[in-house]
VEXDREN-2710 file (C-alpha; in Angstrom, 1 decimal):
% VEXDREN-2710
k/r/px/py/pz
1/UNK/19.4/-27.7/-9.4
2/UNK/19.9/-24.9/-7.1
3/UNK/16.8/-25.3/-5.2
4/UNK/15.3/-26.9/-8.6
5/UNK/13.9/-30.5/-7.9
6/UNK/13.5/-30.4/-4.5
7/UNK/10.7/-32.9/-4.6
8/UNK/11.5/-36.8/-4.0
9/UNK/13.8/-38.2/-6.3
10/UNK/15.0/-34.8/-8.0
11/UNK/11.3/-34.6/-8.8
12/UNK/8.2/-31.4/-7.6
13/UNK/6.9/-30.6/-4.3
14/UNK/3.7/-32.4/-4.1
15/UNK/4.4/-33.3/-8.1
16/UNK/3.6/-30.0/-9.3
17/UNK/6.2/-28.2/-11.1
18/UNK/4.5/-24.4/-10.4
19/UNK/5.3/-25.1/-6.6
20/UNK/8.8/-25.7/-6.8
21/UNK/10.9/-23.2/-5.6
22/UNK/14.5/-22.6/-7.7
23/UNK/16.0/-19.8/-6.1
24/UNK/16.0/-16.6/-4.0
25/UNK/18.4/-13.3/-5.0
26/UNK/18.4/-10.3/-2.8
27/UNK/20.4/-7.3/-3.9
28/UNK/20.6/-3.5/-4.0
29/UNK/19.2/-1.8/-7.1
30/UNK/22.2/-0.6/-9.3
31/UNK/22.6/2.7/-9.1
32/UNK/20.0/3.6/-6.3
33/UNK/21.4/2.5/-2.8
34/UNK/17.6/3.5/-1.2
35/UNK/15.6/0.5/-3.1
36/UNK/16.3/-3.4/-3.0
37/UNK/15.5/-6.1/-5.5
38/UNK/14.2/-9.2/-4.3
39/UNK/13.7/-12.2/-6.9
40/UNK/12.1/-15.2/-6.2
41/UNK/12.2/-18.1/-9.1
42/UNK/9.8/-20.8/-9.4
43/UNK/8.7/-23.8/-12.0
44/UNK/11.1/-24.7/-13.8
45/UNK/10.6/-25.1/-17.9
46/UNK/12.2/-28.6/-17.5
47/UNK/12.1/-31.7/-15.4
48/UNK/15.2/-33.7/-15.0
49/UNK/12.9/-36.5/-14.0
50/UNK/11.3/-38.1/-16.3
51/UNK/13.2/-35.8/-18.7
52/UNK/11.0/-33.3/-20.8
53/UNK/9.2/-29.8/-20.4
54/UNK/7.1/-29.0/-17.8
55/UNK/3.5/-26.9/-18.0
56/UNK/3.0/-24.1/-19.7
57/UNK/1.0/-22.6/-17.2
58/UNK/3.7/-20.6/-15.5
59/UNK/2.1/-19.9/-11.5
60/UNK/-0.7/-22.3/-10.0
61/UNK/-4.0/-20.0/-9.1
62/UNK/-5.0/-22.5/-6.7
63/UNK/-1.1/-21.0/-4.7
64/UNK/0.4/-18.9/-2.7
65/UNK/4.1/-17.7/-3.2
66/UNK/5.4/-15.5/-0.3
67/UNK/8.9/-14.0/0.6
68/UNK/9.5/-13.9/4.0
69/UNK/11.6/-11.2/6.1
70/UNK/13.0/-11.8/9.5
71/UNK/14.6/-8.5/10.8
72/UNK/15.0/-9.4/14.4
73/UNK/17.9/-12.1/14.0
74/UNK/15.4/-14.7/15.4
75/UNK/14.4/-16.8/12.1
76/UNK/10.7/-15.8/12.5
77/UNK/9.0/-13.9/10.1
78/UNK/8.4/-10.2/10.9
79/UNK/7.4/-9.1/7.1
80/UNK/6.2/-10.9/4.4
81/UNK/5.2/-10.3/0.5
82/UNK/2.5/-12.5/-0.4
83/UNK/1.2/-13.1/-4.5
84/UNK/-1.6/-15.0/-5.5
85/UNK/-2.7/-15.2/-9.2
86/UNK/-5.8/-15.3/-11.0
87/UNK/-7.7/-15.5/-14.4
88/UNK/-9.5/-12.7/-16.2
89/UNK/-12.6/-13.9/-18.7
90/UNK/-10.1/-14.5/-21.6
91/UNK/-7.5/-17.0/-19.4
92/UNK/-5.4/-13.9/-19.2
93/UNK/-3.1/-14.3/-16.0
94/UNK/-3.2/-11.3/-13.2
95/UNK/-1.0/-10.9/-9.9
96/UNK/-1.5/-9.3/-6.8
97/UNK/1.1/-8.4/-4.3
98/UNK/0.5/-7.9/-0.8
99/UNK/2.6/-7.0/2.3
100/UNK/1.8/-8.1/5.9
101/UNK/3.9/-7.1/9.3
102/UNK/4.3/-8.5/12.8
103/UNK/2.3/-11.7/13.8
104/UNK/0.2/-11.9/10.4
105/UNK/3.9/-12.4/8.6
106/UNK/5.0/-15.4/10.5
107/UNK/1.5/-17.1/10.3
108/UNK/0.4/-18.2/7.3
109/UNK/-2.5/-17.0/4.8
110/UNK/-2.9/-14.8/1.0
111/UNK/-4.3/-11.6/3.3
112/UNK/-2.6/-8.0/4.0
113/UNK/-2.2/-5.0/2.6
114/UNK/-2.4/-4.2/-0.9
115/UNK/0.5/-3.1/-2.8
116/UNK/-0.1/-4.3/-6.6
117/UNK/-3.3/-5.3/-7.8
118/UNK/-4.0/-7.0/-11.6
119/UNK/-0.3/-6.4/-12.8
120/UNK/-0.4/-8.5/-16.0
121/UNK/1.7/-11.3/-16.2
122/UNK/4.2/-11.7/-18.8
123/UNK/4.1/-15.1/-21.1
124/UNK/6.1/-14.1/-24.2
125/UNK/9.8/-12.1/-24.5
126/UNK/8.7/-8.6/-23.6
127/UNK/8.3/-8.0/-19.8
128/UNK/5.3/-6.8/-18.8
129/UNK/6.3/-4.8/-15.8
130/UNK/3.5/-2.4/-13.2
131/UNK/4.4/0.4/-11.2
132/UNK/2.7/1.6/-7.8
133/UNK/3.8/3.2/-4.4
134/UNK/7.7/3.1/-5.0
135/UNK/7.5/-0.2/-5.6
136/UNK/8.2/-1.8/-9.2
137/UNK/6.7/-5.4/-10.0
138/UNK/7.0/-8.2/-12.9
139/UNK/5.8/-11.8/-12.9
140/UNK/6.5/-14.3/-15.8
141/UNK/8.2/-16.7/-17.5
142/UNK/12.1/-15.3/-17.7
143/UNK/15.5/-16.9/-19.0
144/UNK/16.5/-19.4/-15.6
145/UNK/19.9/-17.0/-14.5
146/UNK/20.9/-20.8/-12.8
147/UNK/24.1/-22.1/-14.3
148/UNK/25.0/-25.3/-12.8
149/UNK/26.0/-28.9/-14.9
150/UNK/23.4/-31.0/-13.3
151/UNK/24.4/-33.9/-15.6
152/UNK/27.7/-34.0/-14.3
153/UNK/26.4/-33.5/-10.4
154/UNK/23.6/-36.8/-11.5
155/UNK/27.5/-38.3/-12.6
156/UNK/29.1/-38.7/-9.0
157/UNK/30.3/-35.1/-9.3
158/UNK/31.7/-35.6/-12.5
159/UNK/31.6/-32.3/-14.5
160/UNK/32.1/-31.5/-17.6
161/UNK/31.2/-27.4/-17.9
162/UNK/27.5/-28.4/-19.6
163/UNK/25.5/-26.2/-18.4
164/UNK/22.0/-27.7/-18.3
165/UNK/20.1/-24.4/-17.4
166/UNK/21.6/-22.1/-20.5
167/UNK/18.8/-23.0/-22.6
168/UNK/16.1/-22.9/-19.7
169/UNK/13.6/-20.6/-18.6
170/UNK/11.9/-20.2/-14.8
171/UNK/8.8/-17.9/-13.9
172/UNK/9.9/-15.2/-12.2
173/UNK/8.4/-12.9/-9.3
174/UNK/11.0/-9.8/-9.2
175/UNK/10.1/-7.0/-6.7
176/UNK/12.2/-3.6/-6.4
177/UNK/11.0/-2.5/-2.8
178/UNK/12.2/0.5/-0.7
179/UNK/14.1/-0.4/1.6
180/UNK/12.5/1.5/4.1
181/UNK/9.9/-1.3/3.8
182/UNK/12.1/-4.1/4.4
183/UNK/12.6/-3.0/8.2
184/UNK/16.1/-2.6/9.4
185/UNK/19.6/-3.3/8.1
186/UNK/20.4/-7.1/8.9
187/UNK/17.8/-8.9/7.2
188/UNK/17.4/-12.7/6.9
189/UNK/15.2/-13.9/3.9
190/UNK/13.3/-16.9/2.8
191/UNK/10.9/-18.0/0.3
192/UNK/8.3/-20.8/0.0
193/UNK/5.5/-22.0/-1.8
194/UNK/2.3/-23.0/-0.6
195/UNK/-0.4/-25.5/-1.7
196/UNK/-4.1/-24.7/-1.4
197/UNK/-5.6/-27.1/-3.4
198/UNK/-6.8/-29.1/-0.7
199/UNK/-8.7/-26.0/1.1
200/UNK/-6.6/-24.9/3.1
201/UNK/-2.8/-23.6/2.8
202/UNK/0.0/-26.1/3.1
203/UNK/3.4/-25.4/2.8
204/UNK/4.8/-27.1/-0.6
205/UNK/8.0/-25.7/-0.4
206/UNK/10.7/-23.9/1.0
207/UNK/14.4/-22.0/1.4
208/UNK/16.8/-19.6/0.4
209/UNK/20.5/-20.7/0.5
210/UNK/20.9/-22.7/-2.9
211/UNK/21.8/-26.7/-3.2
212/UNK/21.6/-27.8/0.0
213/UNK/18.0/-28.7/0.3
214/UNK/18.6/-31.0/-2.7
215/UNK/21.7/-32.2/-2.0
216/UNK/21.9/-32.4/2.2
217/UNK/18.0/-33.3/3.4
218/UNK/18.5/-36.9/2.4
219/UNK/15.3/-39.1/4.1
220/UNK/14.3/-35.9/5.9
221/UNK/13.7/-34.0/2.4
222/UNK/9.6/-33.8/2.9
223/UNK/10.0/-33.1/6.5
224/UNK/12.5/-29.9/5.3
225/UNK/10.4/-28.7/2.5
226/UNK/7.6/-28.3/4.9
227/UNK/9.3/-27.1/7.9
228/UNK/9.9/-23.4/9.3
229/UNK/13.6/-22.0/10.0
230/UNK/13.2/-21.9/13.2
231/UNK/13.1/-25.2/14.1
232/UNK/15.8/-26.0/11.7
233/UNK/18.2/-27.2/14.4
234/UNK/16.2/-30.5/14.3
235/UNK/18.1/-31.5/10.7
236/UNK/21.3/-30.8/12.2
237/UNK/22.1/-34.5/12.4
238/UNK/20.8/-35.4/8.7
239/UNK/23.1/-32.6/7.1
240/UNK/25.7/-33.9/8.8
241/UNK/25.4/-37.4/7.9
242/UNK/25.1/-36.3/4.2
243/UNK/28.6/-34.4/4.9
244/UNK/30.0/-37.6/6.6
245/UNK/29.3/-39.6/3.2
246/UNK/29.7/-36.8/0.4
247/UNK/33.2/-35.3/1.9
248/UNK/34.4/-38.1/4.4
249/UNK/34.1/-35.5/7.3
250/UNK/34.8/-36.9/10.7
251/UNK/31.3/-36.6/12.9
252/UNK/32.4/-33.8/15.4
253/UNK/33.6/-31.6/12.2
254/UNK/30.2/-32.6/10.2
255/UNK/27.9/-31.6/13.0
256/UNK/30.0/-28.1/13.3
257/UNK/29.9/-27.4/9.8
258/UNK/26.2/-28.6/9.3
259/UNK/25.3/-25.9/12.2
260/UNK/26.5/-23.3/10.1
261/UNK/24.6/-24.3/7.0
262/UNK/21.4/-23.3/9.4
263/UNK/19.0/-22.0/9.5
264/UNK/18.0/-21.8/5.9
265/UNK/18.2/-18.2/5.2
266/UNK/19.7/-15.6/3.2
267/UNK/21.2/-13.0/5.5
268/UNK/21.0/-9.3/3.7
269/UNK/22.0/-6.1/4.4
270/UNK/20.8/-3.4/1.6
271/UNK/23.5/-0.8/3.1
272/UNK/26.1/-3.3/1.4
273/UNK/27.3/-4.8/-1.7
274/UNK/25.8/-8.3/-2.0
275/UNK/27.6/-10.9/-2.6
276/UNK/26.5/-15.0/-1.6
277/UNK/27.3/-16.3/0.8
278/UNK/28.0/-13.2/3.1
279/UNK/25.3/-10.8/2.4
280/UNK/22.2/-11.8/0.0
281/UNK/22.6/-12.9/-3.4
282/UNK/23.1/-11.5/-7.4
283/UNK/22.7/-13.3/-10.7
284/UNK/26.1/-13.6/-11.1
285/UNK/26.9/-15.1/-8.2
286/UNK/28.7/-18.7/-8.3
287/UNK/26.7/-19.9/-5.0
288/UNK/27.7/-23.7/-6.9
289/UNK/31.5/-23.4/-6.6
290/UNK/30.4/-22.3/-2.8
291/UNK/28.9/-24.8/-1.9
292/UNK/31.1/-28.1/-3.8
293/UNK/33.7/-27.5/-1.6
294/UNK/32.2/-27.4/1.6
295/UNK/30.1/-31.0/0.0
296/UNK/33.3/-32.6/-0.8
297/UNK/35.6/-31.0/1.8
298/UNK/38.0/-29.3/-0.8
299/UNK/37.7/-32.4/-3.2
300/UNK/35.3/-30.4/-5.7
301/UNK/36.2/-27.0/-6.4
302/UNK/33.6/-26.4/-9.0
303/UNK/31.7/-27.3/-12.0
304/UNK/33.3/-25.4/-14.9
305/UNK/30.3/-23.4/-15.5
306/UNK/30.4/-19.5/-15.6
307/UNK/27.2/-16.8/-15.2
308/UNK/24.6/-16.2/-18.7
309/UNK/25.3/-14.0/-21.0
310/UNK/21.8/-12.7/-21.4
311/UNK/21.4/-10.6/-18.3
312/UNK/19.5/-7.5/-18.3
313/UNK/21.0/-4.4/-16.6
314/UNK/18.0/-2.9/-15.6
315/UNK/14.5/-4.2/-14.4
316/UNK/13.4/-7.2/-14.4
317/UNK/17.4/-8.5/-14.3
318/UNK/16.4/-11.1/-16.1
319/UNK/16.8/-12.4/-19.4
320/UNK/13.9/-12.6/-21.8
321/UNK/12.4/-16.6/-22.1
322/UNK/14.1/-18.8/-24.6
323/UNK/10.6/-20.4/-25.6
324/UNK/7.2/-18.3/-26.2
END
């Protein structure tokens, strides 16, 4: 449950599985320091609660999924990649990727420039990937690269090294962008979800640093999931209360520590080696065994769960879907 769950009681945003948000990864391309690749995971194959499999519709056409890329330092928006899905004639699925600048980023709306239009999206093992302007897409059900024993976190912390997610999958939207697209150096990143069904766009769901939003929000989760970065200062006092009662934190050192938890965004230089926390995120990265110990304060080093095994080395990163 990185971002997984986020919904009320470790259920979906607005009880829709293809709106949840799982998690963000931001890294350079191996082997090719002048392109990025951005990931951003959604709908998980499983629901923790009730227990059983989710849809097998993997991306909701009535939604919007957008990254969003501050490169100004001031957690607004200054470029954003939207995708909206539709259906051919024969229920096939379609994507189409579009990139907006300036004002039109921060705002919100499935307008902007082009820059993939009905790349096929990928249901079954072999990924189904398009190719236009220097920029490489995929879209599609994927093995979840989240290894986390959520069990053992449902337990009081009690972990045993099961991972829930090995046998998982997540529908994936993987970009490899220039990086002269993504603006300058220092890059903060987010991702959210948004709901159109009831005619116009509302926000479903949000972040980009892993765990907390599930594990921090507490009574303020819906009020999170549909807020903006920018105003994040206003659940300063909620994280900290969570830290008071999960680590036994004394207030003054909560309240610090909950300041640097926000705003909720993944900072990302592509001129550097990523590695979470410090500078965006791979599929390897442990962002659980980060985040347990600043929870507890020291008390929970970890889970005992390690990275997959089935990891692609080249694009789409991921690992083929265990069902389909």
């Amino acid at each position: 449950m990185s971002h997984h769950y986020s919904g009320p009681d470790f259920g979906f945003p607005h009880g829709d599985a293809r709106l949840d948000l799982t998690d963000l990864y931001a890294f350079p391309k191996p082997g090719d320091a002048g392109k990025s690749i951005l990931i951003m995971n959604v709908h998980p194959s499983a629901s923790v609660n009730p227990p059983g499999p989710t849809t097998g519709d993997p991306f909701a056409l009535e939604a919007l999924y957008e990254l969003k890329i501050d490169t100004d330092g001031d957690a607004v928006a200054n470029v954003a990649y939207r995708v909206r899905f539709s259906a051919s004639e024969g229920g096939k699925l379609t994507a189409t990727l579009r990139r907006v600048e300036g004002t039109q980023a921060a705002g919100t709306g499935d307008r902007g420039q082009a820059i993939v239009e009905g790349a096929p999206v990928s249901i079954g093992r072999e990924a189904r990937v398009t190719e236009a302007g220097g920029y490489r897409f995929f879209a599609g059900w994927r093995s979840d690269p989240f290894f986390f024993d959520t069990q053992g976190a449902r337990n009081n912390l009690q972990f045993t090294g099961d991972d829930f997610f090995a046998d998982k999958d997540v529908c994936s939207i993987v970009m490899e962008v220039p990086n002269s697209a993504l603006g300058r150096q220092n890059l903060g990143l987010w991702a959210r979800t948004l709901d159109g069904v009831g005619g116009k766009w509302v926000q479903a769901d949000r972040g980009a640093r892993p765990l907390q939003a599930v594990f921090l929000t507490g009574a303020e989760n819906a009020a999170y999931l549909a807020g903006e970065p920018a105003d994040d200062a206003r659940f300063v006092a909620v994280f900290a209360h969570s830290l008071q009662h999960a680590g036994g934190y004394a207030p003054q050192e909560a309240t610090r520590l909950a300041g640097t938890l926000l705003p909720d965004i993944l900072p990302y230089d592509p001129k550097r080696p990523a590695s979470f926390p410090n500078n965006g995120r791979t599929l390897t990265d442990d962002a659980v065994d980060v985040f347990l110990p600043i929870l507890t304060n020291g008390k929970v080093t970890g889970d005992k769960v390690g990275p997959h095994s089935d990891l692609l080395g080249e694009f789409p990163y991921l690992g083929p879907p265990h069902e389909g």
